[in-house]
C-alpha positions in Angstrom: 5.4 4.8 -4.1 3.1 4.4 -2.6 2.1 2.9 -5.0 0.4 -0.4 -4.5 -1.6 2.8 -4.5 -1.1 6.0 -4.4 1.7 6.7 -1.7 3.8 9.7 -2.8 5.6 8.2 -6.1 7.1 11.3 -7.1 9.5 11.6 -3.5 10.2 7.8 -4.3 11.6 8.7 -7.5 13.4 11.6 -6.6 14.8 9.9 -4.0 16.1 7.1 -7.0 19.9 6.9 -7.6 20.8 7.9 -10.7 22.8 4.9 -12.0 22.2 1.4 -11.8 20.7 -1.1 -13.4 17.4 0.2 -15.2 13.8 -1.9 -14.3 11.0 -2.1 -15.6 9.0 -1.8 -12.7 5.3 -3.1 -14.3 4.0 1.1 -14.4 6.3 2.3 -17.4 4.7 0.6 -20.4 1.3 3.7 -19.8 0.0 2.8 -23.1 0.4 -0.3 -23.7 -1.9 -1.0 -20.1 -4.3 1.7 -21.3 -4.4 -0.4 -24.9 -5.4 -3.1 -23.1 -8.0 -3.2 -21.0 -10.8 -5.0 -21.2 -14.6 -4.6 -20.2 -14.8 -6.1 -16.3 -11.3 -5.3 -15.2 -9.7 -2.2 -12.6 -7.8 -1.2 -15.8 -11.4 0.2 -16.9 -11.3 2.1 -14.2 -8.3 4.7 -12.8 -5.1 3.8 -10.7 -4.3 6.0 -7.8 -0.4 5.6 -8.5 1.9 7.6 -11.2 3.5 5.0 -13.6 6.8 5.2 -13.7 9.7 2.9 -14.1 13.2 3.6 -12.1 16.4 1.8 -11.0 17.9 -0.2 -8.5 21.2 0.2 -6.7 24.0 -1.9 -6.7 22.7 -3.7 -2.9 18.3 -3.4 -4.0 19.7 -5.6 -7.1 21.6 -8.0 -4.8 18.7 -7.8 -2.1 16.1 -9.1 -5.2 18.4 -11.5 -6.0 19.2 -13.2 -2.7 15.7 -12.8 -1.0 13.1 -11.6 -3.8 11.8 -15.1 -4.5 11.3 -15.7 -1.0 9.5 -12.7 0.4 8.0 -11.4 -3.1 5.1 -13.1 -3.9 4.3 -14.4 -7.2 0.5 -13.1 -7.9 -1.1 -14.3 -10.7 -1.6 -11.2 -13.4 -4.9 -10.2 -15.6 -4.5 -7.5 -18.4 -1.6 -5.7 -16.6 2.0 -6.0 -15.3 0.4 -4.7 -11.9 -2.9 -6.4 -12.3 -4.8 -9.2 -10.5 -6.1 -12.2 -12.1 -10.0 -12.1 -10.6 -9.3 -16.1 -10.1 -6.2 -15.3 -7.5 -7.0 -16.2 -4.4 -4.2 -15.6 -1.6 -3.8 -18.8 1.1 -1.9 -16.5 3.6 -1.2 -18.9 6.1 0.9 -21.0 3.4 2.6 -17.4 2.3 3.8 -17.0 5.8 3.5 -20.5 7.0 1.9 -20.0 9.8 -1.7 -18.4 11.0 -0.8 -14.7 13.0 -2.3 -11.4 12.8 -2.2 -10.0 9.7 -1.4 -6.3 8.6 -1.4 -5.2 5.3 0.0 -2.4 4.3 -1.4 -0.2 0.8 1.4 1.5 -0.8 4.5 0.7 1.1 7.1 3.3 -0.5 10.5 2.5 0.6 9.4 0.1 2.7 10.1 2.0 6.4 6.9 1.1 8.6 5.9 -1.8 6.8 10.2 -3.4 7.7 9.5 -1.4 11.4 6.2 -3.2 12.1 7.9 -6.6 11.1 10.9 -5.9 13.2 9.1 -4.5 16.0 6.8 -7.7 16.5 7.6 -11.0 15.3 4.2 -12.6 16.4 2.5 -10.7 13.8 2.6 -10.6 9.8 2.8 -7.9 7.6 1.7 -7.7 3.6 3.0 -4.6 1.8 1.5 -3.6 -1.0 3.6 -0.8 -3.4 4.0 -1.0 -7.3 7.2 0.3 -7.3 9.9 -2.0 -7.7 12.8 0.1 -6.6 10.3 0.5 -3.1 10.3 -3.5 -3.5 13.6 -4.0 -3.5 14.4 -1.5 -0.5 12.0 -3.2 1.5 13.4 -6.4 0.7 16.9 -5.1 1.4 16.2 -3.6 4.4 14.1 -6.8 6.0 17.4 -8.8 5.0 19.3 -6.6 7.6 16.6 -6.6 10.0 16.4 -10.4 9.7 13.0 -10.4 10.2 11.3 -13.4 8.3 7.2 -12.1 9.1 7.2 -9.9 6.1 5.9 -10.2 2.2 5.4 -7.8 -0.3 3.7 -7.6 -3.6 4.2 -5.4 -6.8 0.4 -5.1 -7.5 -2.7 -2.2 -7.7 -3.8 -2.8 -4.2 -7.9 -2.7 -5.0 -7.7 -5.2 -7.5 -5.8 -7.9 -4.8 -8.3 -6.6 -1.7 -11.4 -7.4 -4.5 -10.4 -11.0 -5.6 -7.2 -12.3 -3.3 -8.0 -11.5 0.4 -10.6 -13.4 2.4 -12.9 -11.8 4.1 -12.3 -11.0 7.8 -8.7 -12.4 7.2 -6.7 -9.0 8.1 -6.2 -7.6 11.5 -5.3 -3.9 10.2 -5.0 -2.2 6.9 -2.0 1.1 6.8 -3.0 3.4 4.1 0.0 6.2 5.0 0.2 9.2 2.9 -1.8 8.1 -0.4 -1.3 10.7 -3.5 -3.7 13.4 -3.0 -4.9 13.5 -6.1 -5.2 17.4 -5.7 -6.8 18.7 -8.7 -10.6 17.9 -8.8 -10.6 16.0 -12.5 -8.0 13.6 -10.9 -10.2 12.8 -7.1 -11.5 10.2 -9.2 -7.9 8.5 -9.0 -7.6 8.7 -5.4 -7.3 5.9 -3.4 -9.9 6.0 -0.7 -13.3 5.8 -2.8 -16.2 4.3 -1.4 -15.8 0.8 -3.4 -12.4 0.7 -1.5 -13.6 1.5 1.5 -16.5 -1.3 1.2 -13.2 -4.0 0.1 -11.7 -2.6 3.3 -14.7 -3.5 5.5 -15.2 -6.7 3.7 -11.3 -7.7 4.4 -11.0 -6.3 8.1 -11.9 -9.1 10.7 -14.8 -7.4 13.3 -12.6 -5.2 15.8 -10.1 -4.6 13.0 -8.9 -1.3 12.4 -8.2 1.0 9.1 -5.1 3.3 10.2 -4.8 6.3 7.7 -2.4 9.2 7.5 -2.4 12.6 5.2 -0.4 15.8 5.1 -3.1 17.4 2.9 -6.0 18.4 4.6 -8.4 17.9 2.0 -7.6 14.8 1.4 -8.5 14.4 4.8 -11.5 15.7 4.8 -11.8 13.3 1.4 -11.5 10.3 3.5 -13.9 11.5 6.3 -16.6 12.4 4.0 -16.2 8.5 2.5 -16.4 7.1 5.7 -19.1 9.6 7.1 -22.2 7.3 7.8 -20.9 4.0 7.1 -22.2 1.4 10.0 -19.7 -1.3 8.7 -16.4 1.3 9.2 -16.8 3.4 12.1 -14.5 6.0 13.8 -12.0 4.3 15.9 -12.7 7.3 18.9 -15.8 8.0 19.7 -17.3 11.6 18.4 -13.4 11.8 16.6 -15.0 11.8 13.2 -12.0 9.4 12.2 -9.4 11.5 13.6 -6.7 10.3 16.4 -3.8 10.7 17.6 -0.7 9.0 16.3 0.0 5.2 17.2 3.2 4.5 17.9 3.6 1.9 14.9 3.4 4.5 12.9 7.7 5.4 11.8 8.8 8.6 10.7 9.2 8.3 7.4 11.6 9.8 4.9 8.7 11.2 2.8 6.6 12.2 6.1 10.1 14.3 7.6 10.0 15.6 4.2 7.2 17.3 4.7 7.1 18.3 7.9 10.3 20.4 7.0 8.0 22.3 4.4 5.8 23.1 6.7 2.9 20.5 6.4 1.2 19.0 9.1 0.1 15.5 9.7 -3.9 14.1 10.3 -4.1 10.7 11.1 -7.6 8.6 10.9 -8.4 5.4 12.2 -11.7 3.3 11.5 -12.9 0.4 13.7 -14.6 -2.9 11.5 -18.4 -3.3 13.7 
């Protein structure tokens, strides 16, 4: 999943049925993205999310097919099928056709919290962010049975929209749930939370907005707090919490979070205020 980002990808795909159509979900075709980049552009530099392809079952296919044009959006590509044209610039009232809070969540996976949050408050909107289509299209289906009409999602690498498509101090709250952990030290330089994200973050984040975060490794954890360490623009949502809080309640329990829990991992969650 994750995706958009680097939300755990590999339970996504394990959790894939076996038959069904085949897709192309814009993270198969490794080499020909590697081939292409060019001098300027995020394929330069690392993705935080495995590229994969997968398939779709018998109702994501229909869900794509009945609603995907209406709550996918159509974002404008650069050198790659997940990409960003640097020129895209997202009018997010139009996408939702209204003005309302805005959260957007980075690497949605299958869609749970980001169809939750939706669900759960109609006043607000909700962006979620994931490069895997099969995620797409279980988000999609799932918001068709929630009938909630407050949610989008794009199939994109989530630094390269918060860079060029958001405005600044247009988003109410950014989710980054459960982000690959990059765990061996060669790949850290593929995780999500760097300090160029964090400064897109702050940028994005309206004053008084908040960054949620949530890990089951701990040194990922400790990753993200040593990003954030000293930053006046980002600061911890507690005071003297060095980032770390207790868990909100729009936070779901996740297939990939009870996962884990049943091997034994425990759970951190962060939060950052926008000063």
């Amino acid at each position: 999943m994750a995706s958009a980002t680097d939300t755990a990808d590999d339970d996504a795909a394990a959790d894939a049925p076996a038959d069904g159509p085949e897709v192309d979900d814009g993270t198969a075709a490794a080499d020909a993205e590697r081939a292409t980049t060019q001098h300027g552009t995020f394929r330069a530099h690392p993705v935080s999310f495995v590229r994969r392809s997968g398939r779709l079952t018998d109702g994501q296919a229909k869900a794509l097919e009945r609603s995907g044009a209406r709550v996918i959006l159509d974002v404008p590509r650069d050198v790659a099928r997940t990409s960003v044209d640097p020129a895209c610039r997202l009018d997010v009232p139009a996408v939702f056709g209204r003005r309302a809070p805005l959260v957007v969540e980075v690497g949605s996976g299958m869609g749970e919290n980001a169809v939750a949050a939706a669900a759960a408050d109609p006043t607000r909107d909700v962006l979620a962010l994931e490069v895997y289509l099969p995620g797409i299209a279980q988000a999609v289906l799932a918001g068709d049975r929630e009938g909630v009409t407050n949610l989008r999602l794009a199939q994109v690498n989530a630094p390269e929209l918060f860079a060029t498509a958001l405005a600044p101090a247009s988003v109410d709250e950014v989710w980054v749930f459960f982000p690959d952990p990059w765990h061996k030290t060669r790949h850290h330089k593929r995780r999500l939370v760097q300090p160029s994200f964090a400064g897109e973050v702050a940028r994005v984040l309206r004053p008084g907005g908040v960054w949620r975060l949530a890990t089951d490794w701990e040194p990922y954890a400790d990753h993200v707090r040593e990003v954030l360490r000293g930053r006046t623009d980002l600061v911890p949502l507690v005071d003297g919490s060095d980032g770390v809080v207790e868990r909100f309640d729009g936070r779901v329990l996740t297939t990939f979070e009870a996962k884990g829990l049943r091997a034994g991992r425990s759970v951190t969650d962060l939060a950052y205020v926008r000063v």
